[in-house]
Structure formats: C-alpha cells, structure tokens
N, C-alpha and C positions, 0 to 999 in steps of 0.2 A: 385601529381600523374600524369604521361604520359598515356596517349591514344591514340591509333592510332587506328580510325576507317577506315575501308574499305567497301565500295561498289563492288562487283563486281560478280554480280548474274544475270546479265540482262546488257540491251545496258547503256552505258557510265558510265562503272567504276571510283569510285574517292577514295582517301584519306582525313583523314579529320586529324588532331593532335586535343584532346584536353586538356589544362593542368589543374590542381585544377577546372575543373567543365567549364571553358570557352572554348570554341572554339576560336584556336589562327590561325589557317591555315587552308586549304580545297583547294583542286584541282582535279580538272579531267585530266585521262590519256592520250583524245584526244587531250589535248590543248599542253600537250608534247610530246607525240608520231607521231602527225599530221595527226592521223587516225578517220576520225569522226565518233563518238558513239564506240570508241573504249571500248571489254567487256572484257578483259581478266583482268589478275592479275593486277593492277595499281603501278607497280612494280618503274617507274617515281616521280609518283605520292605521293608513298610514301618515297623516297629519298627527293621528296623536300619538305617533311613534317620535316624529321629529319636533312635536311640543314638550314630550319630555324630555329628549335630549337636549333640548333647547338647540334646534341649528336647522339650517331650511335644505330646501332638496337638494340644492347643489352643493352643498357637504356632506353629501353620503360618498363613501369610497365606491359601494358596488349593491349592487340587488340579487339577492337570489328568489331564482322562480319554481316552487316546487312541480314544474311541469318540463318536459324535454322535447321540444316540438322537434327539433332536429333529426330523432328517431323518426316521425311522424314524416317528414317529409323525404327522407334517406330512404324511406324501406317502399313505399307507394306512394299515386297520385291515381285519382280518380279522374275520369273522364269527363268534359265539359271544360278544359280551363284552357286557352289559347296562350298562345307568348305575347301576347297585349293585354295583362289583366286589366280590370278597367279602373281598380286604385292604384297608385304606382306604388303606392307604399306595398304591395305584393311583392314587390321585388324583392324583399327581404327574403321572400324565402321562394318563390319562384326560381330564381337562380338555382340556389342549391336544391331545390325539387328536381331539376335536370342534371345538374352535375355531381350528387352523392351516389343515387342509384347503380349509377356508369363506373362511379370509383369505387362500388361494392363494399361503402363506408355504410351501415347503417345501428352500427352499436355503438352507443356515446354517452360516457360518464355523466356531459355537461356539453352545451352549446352557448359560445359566447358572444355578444355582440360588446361594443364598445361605439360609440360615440363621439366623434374627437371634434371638441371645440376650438377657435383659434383664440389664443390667450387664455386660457382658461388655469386654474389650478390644478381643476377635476373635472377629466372627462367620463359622461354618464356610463358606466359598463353595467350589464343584463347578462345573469349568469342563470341558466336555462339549465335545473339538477333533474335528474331522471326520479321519475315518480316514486319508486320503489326503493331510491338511493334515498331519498328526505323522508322517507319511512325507519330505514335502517338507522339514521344517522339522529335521528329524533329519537328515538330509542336508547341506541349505544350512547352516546356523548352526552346525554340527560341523565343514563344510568349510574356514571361516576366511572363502570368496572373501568379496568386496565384490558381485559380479555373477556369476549363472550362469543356465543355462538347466535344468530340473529335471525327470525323470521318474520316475512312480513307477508301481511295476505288481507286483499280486497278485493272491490270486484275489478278493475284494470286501472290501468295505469302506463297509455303510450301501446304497448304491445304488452307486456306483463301481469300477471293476477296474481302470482305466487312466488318469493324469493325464500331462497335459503343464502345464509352468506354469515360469515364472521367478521369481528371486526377488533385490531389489535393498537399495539401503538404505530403503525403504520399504515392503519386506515380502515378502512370497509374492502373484503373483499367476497363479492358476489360469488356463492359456490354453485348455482343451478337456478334457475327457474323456469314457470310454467306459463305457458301464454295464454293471452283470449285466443277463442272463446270460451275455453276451459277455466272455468272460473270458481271457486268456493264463493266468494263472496257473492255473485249473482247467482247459483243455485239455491240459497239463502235468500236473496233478494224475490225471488222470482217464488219461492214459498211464500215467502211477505205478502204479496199482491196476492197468489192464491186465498189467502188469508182475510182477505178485503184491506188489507193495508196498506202505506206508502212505500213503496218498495226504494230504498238507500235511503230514507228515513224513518221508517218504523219497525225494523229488527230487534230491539230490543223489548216491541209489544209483544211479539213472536217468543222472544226469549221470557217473560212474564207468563205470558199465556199458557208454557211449557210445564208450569210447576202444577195444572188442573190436568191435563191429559195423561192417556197411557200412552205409550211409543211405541205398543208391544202391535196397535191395532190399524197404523199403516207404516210401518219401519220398512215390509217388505217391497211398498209399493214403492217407498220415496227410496230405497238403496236402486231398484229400478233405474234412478234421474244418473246415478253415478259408479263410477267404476275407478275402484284405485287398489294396489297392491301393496304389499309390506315396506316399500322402500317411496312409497307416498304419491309414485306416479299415478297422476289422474286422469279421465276424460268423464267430461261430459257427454250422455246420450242427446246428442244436438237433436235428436228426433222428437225430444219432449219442450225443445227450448226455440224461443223466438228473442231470447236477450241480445244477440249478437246484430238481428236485424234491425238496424236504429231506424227503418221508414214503417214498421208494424209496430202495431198498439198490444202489449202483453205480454209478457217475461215468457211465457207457454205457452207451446200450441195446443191445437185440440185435440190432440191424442192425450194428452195430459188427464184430460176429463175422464178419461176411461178409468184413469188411478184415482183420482179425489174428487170426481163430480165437478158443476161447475163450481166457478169462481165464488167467493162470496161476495157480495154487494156490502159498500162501505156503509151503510145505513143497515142492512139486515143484522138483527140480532147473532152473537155469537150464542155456537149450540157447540157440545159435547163433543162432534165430531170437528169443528173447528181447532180444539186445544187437545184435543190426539193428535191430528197432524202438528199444531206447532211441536208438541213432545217430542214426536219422531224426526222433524227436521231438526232438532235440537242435538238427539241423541244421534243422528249422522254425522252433523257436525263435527259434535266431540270429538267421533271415533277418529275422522280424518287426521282431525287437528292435530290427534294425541298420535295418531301415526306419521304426521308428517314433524314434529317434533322428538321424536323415539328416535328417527334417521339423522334427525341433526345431531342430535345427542352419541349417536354410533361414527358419524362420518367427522367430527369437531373434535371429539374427546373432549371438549370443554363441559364447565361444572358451574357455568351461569349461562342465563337465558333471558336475551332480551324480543321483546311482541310488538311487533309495532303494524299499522295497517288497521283499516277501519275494522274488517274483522274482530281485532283483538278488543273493542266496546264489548266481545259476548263476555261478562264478564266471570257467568258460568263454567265456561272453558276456563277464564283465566285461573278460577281457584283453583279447578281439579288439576291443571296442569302445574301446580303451582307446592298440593299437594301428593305430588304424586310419585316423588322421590327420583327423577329424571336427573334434576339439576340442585345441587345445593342452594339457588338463587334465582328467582325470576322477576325480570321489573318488567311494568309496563307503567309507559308514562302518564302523566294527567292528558296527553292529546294525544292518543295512537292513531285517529283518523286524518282523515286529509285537512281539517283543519289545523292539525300539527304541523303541516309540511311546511309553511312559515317557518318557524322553526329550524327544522329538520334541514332545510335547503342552506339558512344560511348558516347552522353549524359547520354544513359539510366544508361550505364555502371556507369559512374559517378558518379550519384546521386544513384546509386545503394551500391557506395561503400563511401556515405556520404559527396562526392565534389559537395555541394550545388552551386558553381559560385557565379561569381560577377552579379548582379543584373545592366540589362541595363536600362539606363536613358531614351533612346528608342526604334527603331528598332533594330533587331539584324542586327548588320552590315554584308550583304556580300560582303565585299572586304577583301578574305579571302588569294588571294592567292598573286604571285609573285610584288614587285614593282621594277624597273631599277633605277639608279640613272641615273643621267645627263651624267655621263665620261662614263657609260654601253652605254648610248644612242651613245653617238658620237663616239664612238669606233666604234660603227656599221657602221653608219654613212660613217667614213674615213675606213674603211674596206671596201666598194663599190663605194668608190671615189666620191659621189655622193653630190651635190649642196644643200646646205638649209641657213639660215637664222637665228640669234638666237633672237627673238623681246626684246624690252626691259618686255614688259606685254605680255606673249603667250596667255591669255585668251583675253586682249583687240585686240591684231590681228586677234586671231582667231575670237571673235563675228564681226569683221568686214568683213571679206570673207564670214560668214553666211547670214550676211544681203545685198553683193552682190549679192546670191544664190551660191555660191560654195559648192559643197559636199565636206564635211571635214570629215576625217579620226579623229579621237579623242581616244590619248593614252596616260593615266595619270593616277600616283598613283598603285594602290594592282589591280589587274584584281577581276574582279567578280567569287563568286560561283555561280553556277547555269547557265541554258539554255537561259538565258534573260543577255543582253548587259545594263546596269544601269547606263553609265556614264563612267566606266574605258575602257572597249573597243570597243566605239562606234563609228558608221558612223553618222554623219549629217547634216540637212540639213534644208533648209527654207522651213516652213509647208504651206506658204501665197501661193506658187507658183504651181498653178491646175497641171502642167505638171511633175511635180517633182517626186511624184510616182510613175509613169511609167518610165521617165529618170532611176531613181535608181534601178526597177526591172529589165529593158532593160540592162543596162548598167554597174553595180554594180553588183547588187545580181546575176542575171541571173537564174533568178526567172518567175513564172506566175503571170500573171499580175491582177488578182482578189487579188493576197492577201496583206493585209494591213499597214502601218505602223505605231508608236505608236508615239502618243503626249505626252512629255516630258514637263512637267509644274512646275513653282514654284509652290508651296505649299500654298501660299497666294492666287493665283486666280482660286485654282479650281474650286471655285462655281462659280466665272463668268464664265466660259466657258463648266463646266458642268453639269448636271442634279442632283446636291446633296448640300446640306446646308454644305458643307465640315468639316462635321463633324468625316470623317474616312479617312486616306491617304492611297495609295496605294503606297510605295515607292519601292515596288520591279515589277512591272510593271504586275501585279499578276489578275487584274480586268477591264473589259471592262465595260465603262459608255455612256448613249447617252451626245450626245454635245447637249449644247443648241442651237434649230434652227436658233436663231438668228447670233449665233456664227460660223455655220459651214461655210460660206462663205467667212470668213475669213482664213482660215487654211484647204482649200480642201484636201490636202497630206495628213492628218492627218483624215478625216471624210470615214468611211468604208462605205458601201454602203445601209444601214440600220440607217446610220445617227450618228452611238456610236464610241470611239476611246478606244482604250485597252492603257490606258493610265495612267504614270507613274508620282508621285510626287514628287519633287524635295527639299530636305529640307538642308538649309545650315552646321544644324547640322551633315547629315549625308553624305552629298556630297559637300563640300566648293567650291572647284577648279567648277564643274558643276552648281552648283548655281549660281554661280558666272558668267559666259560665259553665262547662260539666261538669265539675270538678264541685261546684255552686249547686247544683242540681242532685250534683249524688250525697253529698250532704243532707239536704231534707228531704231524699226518698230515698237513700240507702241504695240509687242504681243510676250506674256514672254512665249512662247511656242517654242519646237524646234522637227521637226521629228527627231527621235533616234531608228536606227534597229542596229544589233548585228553586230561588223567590222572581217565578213569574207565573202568569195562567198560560192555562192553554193556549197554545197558538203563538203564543208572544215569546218572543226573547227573555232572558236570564236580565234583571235590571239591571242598571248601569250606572244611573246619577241618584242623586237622592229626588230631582223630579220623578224620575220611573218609580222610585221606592215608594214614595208618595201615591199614586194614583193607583199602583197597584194595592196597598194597602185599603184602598178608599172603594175598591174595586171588588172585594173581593170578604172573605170572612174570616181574615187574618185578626187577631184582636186588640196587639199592639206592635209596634215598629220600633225597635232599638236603634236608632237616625244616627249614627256619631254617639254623642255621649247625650243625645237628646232621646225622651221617650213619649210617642204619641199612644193613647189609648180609647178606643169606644167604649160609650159610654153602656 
C-alpha cells in the first residue's frame, strides 16, 4: 500500500511517501523551492516522493492530510457565506457545513473524500487526520515502543493546543485535551514577538536567549499570562492575549505593557531586560510542561514517554524531562512539529488500514530524502568550471582540515528530515577553538551572536563529557544536557552560556560515513566531539543538491566542501 502524506497547514510544508507501514522518503518544500518555511501545497515535494518510488500520481493508494477540516466545518461557520458559493468546488464542504452541526457530529478521527473514476484501477482517496492525531502518531509509531503514554502540544490545531493520550497495539487513544484559545504554545509564541521575534518561528531564539537572563526578575509578572493546577488544567488570562483574534496585529494586548513595557523592535538592540524575560518565559514553560507530564505519568501508569507537537523543538524541556526520572524512556522524533505531520498522518493511515511496518532495530532513521551520486556531483562540479580535488579517503581529508580548524561544508548520503542538520547537511567545525562560534555566526550563519551551537558526539563518550550515566541517546539533536564542568574548557564552541550543549549522538549504526569523520577527528585531538549547525545562511533553507552546496559555500566563509567523495577548498 502507497501513502503519500502531506503537510501543508502551517509554516514549512512537506511530503512524506509511506509504503506497507514504512516510511521510505520525506522532504520539505523549502529545501526545493528555496523559499524558507515555505506553506503552500508541497507540490515538489511530492513529485520527489513519487520520483523515488518510481510510479506517477495515479498509483498512489491514498493521501494523508495532516489537517481535519471536517472538525472545522462540523463545529462552526461564520457568517457572510450564502447556499450559492461562488466556487462550486465549495460544495465539498458547504454541504456538510449544514448538515454535521444539525447531526451534533463534530469530533472526528479522520475525514475522508474518495474520488471514483470510471475505469480506473485507483480511485483518488484524501484522508483528512486530526492535527494532534499526526502528532501522536509521528511520535509513537517512529518510536518503535509497543506501549507508551503520548503528549502533544502546540499552539492549535483544528480546535485543540494540548493532547494527552496513549498509544498501544490497538492504536492511539486520546485521554483528554485542551482547546484554543488556551494555548502553551501561543503563550510561548506571543513572548516570542514580545521579544522582537518571529512568533511560530523564532522560539527557539527565546529558548537561546534564556541561558543570559534571570527568570527570578519577571517570572511573577509572566505566571500572571497563565493559570494551571497540579493535574495540568490550564487557562490563559485572554485579558493579556490578542492570539486568538486572527483580524488584530499582535499576540498581546495592551495591558501586557504594564507587565514587560513595550514590544521590542526587531532592529533594537537586545538589552538585559530582553533575556530575563526569555529566562522567565522558559522557566514557565518547563514548569507547565513537567506538570502536565507528571499527570500523564499518574493517570497512564506507563514507563515511556513519547513528545510530539511543535512545542516539544524546546529542546531544553526535552532534557529535563528526560532526566528527570518520570519515565524509564522518552523519545521525540527528528520532526515533532507540524512539519512531521506528513509523516504522522500517513502512519496513522497505515496502521489504520493494517500496514503494521517493519519494526526498527533502532532509531527511526531521518535520512529520508534526496542522495546525489558521485557523476550527479561532478557534473555540477564542471558545470561551474570550478577547482576541487577527489582525496583517496574524503572522510580521512576531511577530519584533517577539521583538526586544522577549517570550517567545512559536509554533504553526504539522503539529506535529513526535519529542521535540525544530523550529519547529511552539515557545517563544521573545531569545538576546542573559544573563537569559532562567533567566527561562524559572524561570518557563516550571519546570525546573533548569543545563540548556540550543538556538540556532535560519538555515542560511546557521552557520559564523559556530559551530565548523564548515557543511558538514553539523543540522536536527532532533539535534547539539551549540561557538560561536565570539568569538560567545558575543552570544547568552548560547544558550551552555551548556562554551561549545557543541545547536543547530538553519533551512532555508527545510524550515521557510518559521520561517525566515522569523529572518530578521524578525535584521533588528532584526543576529543571525539565536532560543532555541527545546519549547512545554510540566514534566511535560506537547509541545502539540498550539490548546486545549493555549491553557492552556499562560495557564499559564505565556509573553508572547504566535502561534495560526495570530491573536496573543494579556498585558497
């Protein structure tokens, strides 16, 4: 059975193929269109789903949509819309906008359309999964477990912000959630903009920005925004909030100003009081989080924990929760946000329709999307007349420009799913060297210079270097840990400003070629660690072909490009 899941309900639409129960492909539309956080139809995206399976649209069995308009139309309509829309094509859902309400239907797993052609072998069917289900289900079924207990949390999705639910060999089952406009993730979001930031894309500056503040010096103002008890029930003070009003410009009203003064201005300098408030919105966060999973953990009796929901990107939470002896086990996938729900939607699908998959030996692999061969590469190559070198070992060349300090370009193998660089399209570089993180935001990223980079580690010395008996891996760069103090002097590029690195585990099972090039590395410095941030600039997309690798390299103060087994370098 074909599946072609889609994303495309929110910032950075994707395609996902999956076949008999596996996930065989996943891409995002930015990384081919070259528009970043591109939302529209992933129209790329899914052509180069059905280029790798080799088969055209009309042999797909079915689509899953990680979105559930059928909620959306069952539960309200707003006013303005007559019984003569003026597309016909409204009719789709015109109809049932009149007759779900009436039938006091409006809670639904899935909404299905089907398309019946005359002759055909396969008629087109659209399977419409609830936002928060392709959360759950991207989570669990990626996880591997048999049993866990599930939470997902963003800012909405259809009617919902918050799920609790478990999920067995019988499926997903939704134990409670919380609706708009009560939201964690747009309380979060609406800090962000406070912040002068992009609010649902730049949480994670907020979460950066939190390691320079105290939280002690507006915690009382920001618990003000929110109110929740021991068993995780929450509301938002809608008195501080304008999120829910999608015709008004600003996450907050003006009463807000009373708490934190105005807004900051995306051009004003960040001050002192800027990165106390992220501290405080951070350590709110936490608290919620770790209290709305403590009740999962009481009402489940289960002893793994799966995170799924744009939220769970805080990658901060993810450690603490992770260490915090709640659950024996906690995953979160390489795509917990709604770029996952590709994914997510056509898992459910799947197993919905008895394609149980192959059961993985360990993480779910994301290296889901495109790989070049060697004659793709050098085509490019002599297509721009351009100078390179083919080593006899590219990985033993390359770990030695590493341990020069050259920032290298690293392009090898399937590119990644997900908003995190793992090894196939990465920048980097020597973590030993104090000045290297600023070089790289300065001159590379083009980037602010508070925020962090991640240490890339074999899997064998996590527990020397970090704060945990390495007994759990983090192989999708999914969890921030503190370093051991002893340790951080070593690898300053790598240690955030709070002492922890959001830091990634290297396992030769799951990344050979990249294990292997650390492995090179700690060899001639005695430290099997490597800084790894995501190989594009500011603004742009994660690269994609070896054109993108190319110009970004040529673009920027990368020093040399590991292309395939070819290596370019400035002179």
């Amino acid at each position: 059975m074909i599946i072609i899941g889609i994303h495309n309900s929110g910032t950075t639409s994707t395609a996902a193929a999956v076949v008999d129960g596996d996930v065989v492909f996943g891409c995002a539309e930015e990384r081919l269109n070259r528009v970043k956080y591109s939302k529209y139809h992933p129209k790329l995206a899914v052509a180069a789903c059905l280029e790798h399976l080799g088969i055209s649209l009309a042999e797909v069995d079915a689509f899953a949509i990680g979105w559930n308009p059928g909620i959306n139309v069952a539960s309200r309509f707003r006013a303005g819309y007559s019984e003569w829309p003026g597309y016909p094509g409204a009719r789709l859902y015109a109809v049932p906008n009149q007759l779900l309400p009436d039938l006091g239907a409006d809670d639904f797993l899935a909404t299905e359309q089907v398309f019946r052609r005359p002759g055909a072998e396969r008629s087109p069917r659209i399977v419409h999964v609830t936002h928060h289900l392709a959360h759950c289900a991207n989570a669990f079924y990626l996880s591997g477990y048999r049993e866990a207990a599930i939470f997902s949390c963003d800012g909405y999705g259809e009617r919902a912000t918050t799920v609790w639910a478990e999920g067995t060999g019988d499926g997903i089952r939704v134990l409670r959630e919380i609706r708009f406009p009560h939201s964690i993730g747009s309380f979060y979001s609406a800090l962000t903009e406070q912040l002068g930031f992009r609010p649902d894309l730049d949480e994670w500056k907020v979460m950066g920005a939190a390691a320079y503040g105290d939280p002690g010096v507006y915690e009382e103002a920001v618990r003000k925004l929110i109110h929740f008890d021991e068993d995780a029930r929450f509301e938002l003070d809608l008195s501080y909030f304008n999120h829910f009003d999608f015709d008004t410009r600003g996450m907050l009203t003006n009463r807000a100003r009373e708490l934190f003064g105005a807004p900051r201005q995306h051009q004003d300098p960040l001050e002192q009081r800027h990165f106390d408030l992220a501290a405080a919105a951070q350590r709110v966060l936490e608290d919620y989080l770790m209290t709305a999973v403590r009740w999962l953990a009481r009402e489940t009796g289960r002893d793994r924990l799966c995170l799924g929901g744009g939220v769970m990107m805080n990658s901060l939470f993810n450690g603490k929760v992770s260490g915090s002896g709640l659950f024996r086990d906690v995953y979160i996938s390489h795509s917990p946000d709604d770029s996952g729900n590709s994914i997510g939607a056509a898992l459910w699908l799947a197993r919905r329709e008895g394609e149980a998959g192959t059961p993985a030996p360990g993480p779910a692999t994301p290296f889901l999307g495109r790989a070049y061969s060697d004659e793709a590469v050098q085509e490019a190559l002599d297509r721009y007349h351009l100078a390179y070198s083919r080593p006899a070992d590219i990985i033993e060349a390359a770990a030695d420009l590493l341990a020069q300090g050259k920032v290298l370009g690293w392009f090898q193998g399937r590119m990644e799913f997900g908003q995190r660089a793992l090894g196939a399209r990465s920048i980097l570089a020597d973590p030993r060297d104090p000045e290297m993180k600023q070089r790289i935001n300065a001159a590379v990223k083009y980037r602010e210079s508070f925020r962090p980079f991640a240490p890339a580690v074999l899997e064998s010395a996590v527990a020397e270097y970090f704060e945990t008996d390495g007994s759990f891996m983090v192989p999708y760069m999914e969890r921030v840990l503190p370093i051991r103090p002893g340790k951080r002097a070593l690898i300053p590029a790598v240690v955030h400003n709070d002492g922890t690195g959001r830091l990634q585990t290297v396992s030769a099972a799951l990344t050979p070629a990249y294990h292997r090039l650390i492995e090179g590395f700690g060899r001639r410095t005695g430290i099997p660690i490597l800084l790894n941030t995501s190989f594009n600039l500011n603004s742009e997309p994660i690269v994609e072909s070896p054109s993108d690798a190319i110009r970004t390299f040529h673009t920027s103060g990368i020093d040399a490009l590991a292309l395939g087994g070819f290596l370019l370098q400035k002179p």
